[in-house]
C-alpha positions in Angstrom: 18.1 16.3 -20.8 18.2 12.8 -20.5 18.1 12.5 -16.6 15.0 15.0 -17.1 13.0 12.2 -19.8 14.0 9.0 -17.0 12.3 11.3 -14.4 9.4 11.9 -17.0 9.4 8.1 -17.3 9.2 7.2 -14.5 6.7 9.5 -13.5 4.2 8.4 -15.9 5.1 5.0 -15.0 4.0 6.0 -11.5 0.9 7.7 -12.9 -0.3 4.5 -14.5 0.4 2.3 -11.5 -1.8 4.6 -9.9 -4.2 5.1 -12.1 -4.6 0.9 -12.7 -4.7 0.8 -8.8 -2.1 -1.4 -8.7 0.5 -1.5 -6.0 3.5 0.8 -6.3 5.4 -2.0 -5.6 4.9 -2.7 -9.5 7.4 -0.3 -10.6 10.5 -2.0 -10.2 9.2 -4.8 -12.3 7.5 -2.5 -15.2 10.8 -0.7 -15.0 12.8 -4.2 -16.0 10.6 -4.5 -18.9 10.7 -1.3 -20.5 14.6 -1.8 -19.6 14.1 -4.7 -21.9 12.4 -2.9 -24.6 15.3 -0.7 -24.9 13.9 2.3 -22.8 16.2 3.7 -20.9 15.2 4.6 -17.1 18.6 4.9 -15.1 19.2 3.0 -12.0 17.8 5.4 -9.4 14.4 5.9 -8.1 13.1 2.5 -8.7 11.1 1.2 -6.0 7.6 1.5 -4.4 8.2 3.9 -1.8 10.1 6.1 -5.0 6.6 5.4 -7.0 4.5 6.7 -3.9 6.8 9.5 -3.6 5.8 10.9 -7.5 2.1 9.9 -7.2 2.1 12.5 -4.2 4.1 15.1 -6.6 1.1 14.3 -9.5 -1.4 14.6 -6.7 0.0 18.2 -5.7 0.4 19.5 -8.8 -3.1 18.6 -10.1 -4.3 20.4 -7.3 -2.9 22.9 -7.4 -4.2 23.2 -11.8 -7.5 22.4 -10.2 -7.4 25.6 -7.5 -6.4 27.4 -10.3 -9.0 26.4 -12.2 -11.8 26.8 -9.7 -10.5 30.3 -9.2 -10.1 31.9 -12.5 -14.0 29.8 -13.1 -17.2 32.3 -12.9 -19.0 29.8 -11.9 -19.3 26.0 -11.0 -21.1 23.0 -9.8 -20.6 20.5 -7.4 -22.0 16.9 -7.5 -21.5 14.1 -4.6 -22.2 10.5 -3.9 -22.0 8.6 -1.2 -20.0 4.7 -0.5 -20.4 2.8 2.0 -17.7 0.2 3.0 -17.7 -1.9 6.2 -19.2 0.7 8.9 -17.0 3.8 6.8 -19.1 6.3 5.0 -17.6 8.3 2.4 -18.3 11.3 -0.1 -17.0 11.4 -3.5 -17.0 15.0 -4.8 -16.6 16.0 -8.0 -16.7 19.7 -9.8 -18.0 20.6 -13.3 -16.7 23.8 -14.2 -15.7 25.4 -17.6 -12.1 24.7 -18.8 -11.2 26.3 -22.2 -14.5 27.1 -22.7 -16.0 23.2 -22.6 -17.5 21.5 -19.6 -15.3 19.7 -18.0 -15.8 16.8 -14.8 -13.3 17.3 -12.0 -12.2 15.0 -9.4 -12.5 17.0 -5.8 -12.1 14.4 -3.4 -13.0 11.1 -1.3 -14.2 12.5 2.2 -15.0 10.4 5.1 -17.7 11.3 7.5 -17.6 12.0 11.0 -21.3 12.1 11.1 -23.6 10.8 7.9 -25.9 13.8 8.7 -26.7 16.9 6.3 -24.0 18.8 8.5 -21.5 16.3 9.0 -21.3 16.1 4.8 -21.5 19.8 4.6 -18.3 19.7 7.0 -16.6 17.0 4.6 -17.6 19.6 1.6 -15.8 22.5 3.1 -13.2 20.3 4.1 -12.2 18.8 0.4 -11.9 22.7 -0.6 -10.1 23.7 2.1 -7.9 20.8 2.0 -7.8 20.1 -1.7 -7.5 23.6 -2.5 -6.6 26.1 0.1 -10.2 27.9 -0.6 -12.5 29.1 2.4 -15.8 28.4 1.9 -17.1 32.2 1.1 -14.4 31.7 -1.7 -16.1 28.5 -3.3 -19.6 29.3 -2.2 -19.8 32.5 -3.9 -18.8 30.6 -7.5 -21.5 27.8 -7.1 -24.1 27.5 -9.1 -25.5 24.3 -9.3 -25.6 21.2 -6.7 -26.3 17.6 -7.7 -26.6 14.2 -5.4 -28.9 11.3 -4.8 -32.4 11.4 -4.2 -32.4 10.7 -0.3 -33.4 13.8 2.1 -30.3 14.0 3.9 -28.8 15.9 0.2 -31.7 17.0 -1.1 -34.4 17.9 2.1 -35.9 21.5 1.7 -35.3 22.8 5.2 -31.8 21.0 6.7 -31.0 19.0 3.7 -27.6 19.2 2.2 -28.4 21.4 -0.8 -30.8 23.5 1.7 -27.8 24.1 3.8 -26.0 24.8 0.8 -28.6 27.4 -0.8 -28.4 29.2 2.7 -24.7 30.0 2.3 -24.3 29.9 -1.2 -26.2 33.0 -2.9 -25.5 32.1 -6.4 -26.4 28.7 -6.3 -29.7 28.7 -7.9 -30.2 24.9 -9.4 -30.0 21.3 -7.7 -30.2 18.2 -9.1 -31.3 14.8 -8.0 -29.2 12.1 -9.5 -30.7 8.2 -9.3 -27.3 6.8 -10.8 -24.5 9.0 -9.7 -22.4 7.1 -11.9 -23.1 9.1 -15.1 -21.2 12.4 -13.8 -18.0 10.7 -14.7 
């Protein structure tokens, strides 16, 4: 039991280096002071290669609750935004499904893009499900209902537009959305 509440420890240590983005060569050090605050951690698995090692572990299993989640959903919608850093273009994706009967916001996945065109983002969609969660897309594209991006006509064009592209596989999906500040979903 208590080699089990160290691991747990450090594992939410972990978690919160990871969710302050700082490096995961900070868990030595905020080991040593929750050492010194009495909490006891063990002398094993202290290190930043250690603290990259349980990020990947969190990482798996919330995709795995997430696939879960997306399968056992009727329904669900998907919402994307686009960065751009230096000459790298990249696709946030995000899911907003029911979970327990309330509407929840998921985090999908960060995508880059081999081409910034309606079918190279479509590629980076099916992608993030397959990769993120093992599902083909006539498994995800039969559950969604709803699409949301930005405003420009590479996600929202009526003929080869993202959402049009969508629409054409997707039967089900009967509503998109076009979000000026992408930054509410979340």
């Amino acid at each position: 039991m208590k080699t089990f509440q160290s691991y747990s420890k450090l594992f939410k240590t972990a978690f919160y280096i990871a969710q302050a983005e700082r490096p995961f060569s900070d868990l030595c050090g905020l080991c040593n002071l929750m050492e010194s605050m009495t909490v006891k951690l063990g002398s094993t698995y202290r290190n930043d290669k250690q603290a990259a090692q349980f990020v990947h572990f969190i990482a798996e299993a919330y995709k795995a609750d997430l696939s879960k989640l997306v399968m056992s959903s009727d329904l669900f919608s998907l919402l994307i935004d686009s960065s751009t850093d230096v000459s790298v273009v990249d696709e946030e994706m995000y899911l907003r499904l029911l979970e327990n009967g309330r509407p929840v916001t998921k985090y999908l996945s960060l995508q880059a893009l081999e081409r910034s065109n309606a079918k190279g983002i479509l590629n980076a969609v099916d992608n993030a499900f397959h990769e993120e969660l093992n599902l083909e897309h006539n498994q995800w594209c039969q559950k969604m209902v709803g699409f949301g991006a930005d405003g420009t006509s590479v996600m929202m064009g009526q003929r080869g537009g993202v959402s049009a592209l969508i629409k054409r596989r997707s039967t089900p999906c009967i509503h998109t959305l076009c979000c000026t500040q992408a930054g509410t979903w979340h």
